[in-house]
Residue, then its C-alpha position, 0 to 999 in steps of 0.5 A: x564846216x566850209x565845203x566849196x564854193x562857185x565863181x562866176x564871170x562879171x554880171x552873170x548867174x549862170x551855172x556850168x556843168x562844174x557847178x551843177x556837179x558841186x551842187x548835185x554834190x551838195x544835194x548828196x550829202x544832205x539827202x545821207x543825213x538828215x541833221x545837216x544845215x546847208x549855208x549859203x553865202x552870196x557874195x558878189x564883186x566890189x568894183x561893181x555898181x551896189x544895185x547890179x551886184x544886190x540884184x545879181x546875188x539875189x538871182x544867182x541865190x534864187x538859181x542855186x536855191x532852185x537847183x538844190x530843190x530840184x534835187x530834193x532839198x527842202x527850202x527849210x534845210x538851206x540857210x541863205x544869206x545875201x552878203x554882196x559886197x560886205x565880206x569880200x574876198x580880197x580887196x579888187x576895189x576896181x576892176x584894174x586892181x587885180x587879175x580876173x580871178x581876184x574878182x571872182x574869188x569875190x564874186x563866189x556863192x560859198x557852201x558851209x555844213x552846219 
């Protein structure tokens, strides 16, 4: 069951207050039942260089991973897949092709309940 997910601005991994709030969110739901699986996909932006995007997915996964620990996930709850440029959103192939938006919904960290 897809739940949410977060957008970022080009090249970044930091996490504003919004996000923390989705991911405290997160970290509700599953502490109320034990029987949930949380997926998390990372994806990043398609008119990125491939090596900058895999080590930007990498460190925005290692964030939110950390921060759902930090709120008392157990790392064997959480299903993390790294999935860069092979499931975009749409198809911004350069950054002229589309609004910003357009690469954000690209560059997502997207949230399933299994």
């Amino acid at each position: 069951v897809f739940e949410g997910y977060i957008l970022y601005a080009s090249g970044k991994a930091a996490l504003g207050q919004q996000a923390v709030d989705f991911l405290e969110q997160m970290a509700l739901t599953m502490a109320a039942d034990s029987s949930l699986t949380l997926h998390i996909d990372v994806h990043s932006d398609l008119a990125q260089e491939a090596g900058i995007a895999q080590y930007i997915c990498e460190f925005r996964a290692d964030l939110v991973t950390a921060v759902l620990m930090d709120r008392g996930l157990s790392f064997d709850r959480l299903r993390v897949r790294i999935q860069g440029k092979d499931a975009p959103f749409n198809d911004c192939l350069s950054p002229e092709a589309c609004e910003e938006l357009g690469h954000q919904e690209n560059r997502r960290v997207a949230f399933y309940f299994r």
